[in-house]
N, C-alpha and C positions, 0 to 999 in steps of 0.2 A: 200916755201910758196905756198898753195892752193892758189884757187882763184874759189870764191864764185858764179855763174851767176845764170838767171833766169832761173829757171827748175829746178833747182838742189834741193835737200835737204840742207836747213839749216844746218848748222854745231850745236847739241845740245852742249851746255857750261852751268854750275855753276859757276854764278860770286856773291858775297857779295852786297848786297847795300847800299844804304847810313847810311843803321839803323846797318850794320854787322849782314845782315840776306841774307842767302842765296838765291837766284834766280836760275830757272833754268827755262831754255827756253821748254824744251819738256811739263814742269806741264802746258805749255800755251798752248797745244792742243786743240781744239775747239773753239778757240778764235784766231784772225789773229796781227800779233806780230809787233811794226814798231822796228826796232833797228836804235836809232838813234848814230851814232859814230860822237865823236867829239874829238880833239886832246887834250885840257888840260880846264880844270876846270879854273876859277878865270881872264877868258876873254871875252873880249867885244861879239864876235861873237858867242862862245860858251852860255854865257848866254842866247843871243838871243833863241839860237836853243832851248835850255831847256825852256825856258820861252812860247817858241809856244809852245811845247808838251805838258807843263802843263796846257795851255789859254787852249786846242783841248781837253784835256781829255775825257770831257762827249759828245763831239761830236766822239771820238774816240767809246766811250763806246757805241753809239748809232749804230754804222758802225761795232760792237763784234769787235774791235780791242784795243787793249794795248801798249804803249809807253814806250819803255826804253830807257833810255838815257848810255851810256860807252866809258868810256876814260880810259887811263893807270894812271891815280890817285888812288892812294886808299880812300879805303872805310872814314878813315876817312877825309879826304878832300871834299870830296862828300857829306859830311854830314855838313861841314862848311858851304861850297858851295850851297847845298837846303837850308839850313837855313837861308843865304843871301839873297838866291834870292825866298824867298816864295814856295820853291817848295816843295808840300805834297802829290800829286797825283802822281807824275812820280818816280818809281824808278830809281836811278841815279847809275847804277854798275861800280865798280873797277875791270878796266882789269889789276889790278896792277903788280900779279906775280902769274905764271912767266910771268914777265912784256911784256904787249902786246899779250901776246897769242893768247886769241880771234880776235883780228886785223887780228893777221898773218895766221890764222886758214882764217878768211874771204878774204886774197887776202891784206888788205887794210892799212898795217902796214908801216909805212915810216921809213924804216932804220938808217937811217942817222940822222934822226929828233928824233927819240925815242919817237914815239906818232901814231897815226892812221889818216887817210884818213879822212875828213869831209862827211861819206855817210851814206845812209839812204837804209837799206834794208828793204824788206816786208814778212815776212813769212805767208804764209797763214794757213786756222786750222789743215792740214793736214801736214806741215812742211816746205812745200816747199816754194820755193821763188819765188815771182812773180813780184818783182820790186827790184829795184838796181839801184843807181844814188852817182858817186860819185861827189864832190861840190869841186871851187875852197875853198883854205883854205880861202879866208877873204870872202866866200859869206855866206848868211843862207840860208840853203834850204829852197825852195817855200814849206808851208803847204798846201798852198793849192792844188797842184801840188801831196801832198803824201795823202788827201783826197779828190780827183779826181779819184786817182787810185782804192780807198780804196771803192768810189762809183760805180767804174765802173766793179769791180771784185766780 
């Protein structure tokens, strides 16, 4: 398993999103990327996080930044899932198979658990990574904390 730090190049991935359309993190060139990882869809804490990335969007948009939300769910879960929880702004992608990949591509995959790390990378428009913060699993990451950064870079 890599492991993902500040400086580095983002790792580029094609992952499906909630609609089973593909994403793909390099087409976000020129635009600065947050990747929000979160272990499983259809949880209290998880909502949370999605639900701030979708409130942030147009504040995101103002900062040229974009929000993606991925867990190892598939696409169609994700798509249950935004439509539960109102989310129409954020693409919500499936690290589903081979399952986890992207997690384990970024360092942040829990083995034993069969889901990823609650963390929040930052790619900026040129690829790189300029923030990294992984979270305990029951907390939500501070927003405002990843648009602090997002202001200050």
């Amino acid at each position: 398993m890599s492991k993902v730090e500040v400086g580095s190049v983002a790792p580029d991935f094609t992952l499906k999103d909630h609609h089973g359309k593909d994403v793909n993190l390099a087409s976000f060139r020129g635009k600065r990327v947050i990747l929000g990882f979160h272990p499983l869809a259809w949880t209290k804490v998880c909502a949370q996080q999605m639900k701030d990335l979708e409130k942030n969007a147009e504040r995101f948009d103002k900062l040229n930044a974009v929000a993606l939300g991925l867990s190892v769910d598939s696409s169609f879960t994700k798509k249950a899932w935004a439509q539960d929880l109102g989310i129409t702004k954020t693409p919500l992608l499936a690290d589903f198979w081979p399952h986890g990949e992207i997690a384990k591509t970024y360092g942040i995959f829990r083995e034993k658990d069969g889901v990823s790390e609650r963390a929040v990378f930052v790619v900026d428009t040129e690829g790189k990574v300029t923030f990294k913060k992984i979270y305990p699993m029951s907390e939500v990451p501070d927003i405002e904390e990843i648009i602090n950064h997002l202001e200050a870079t």
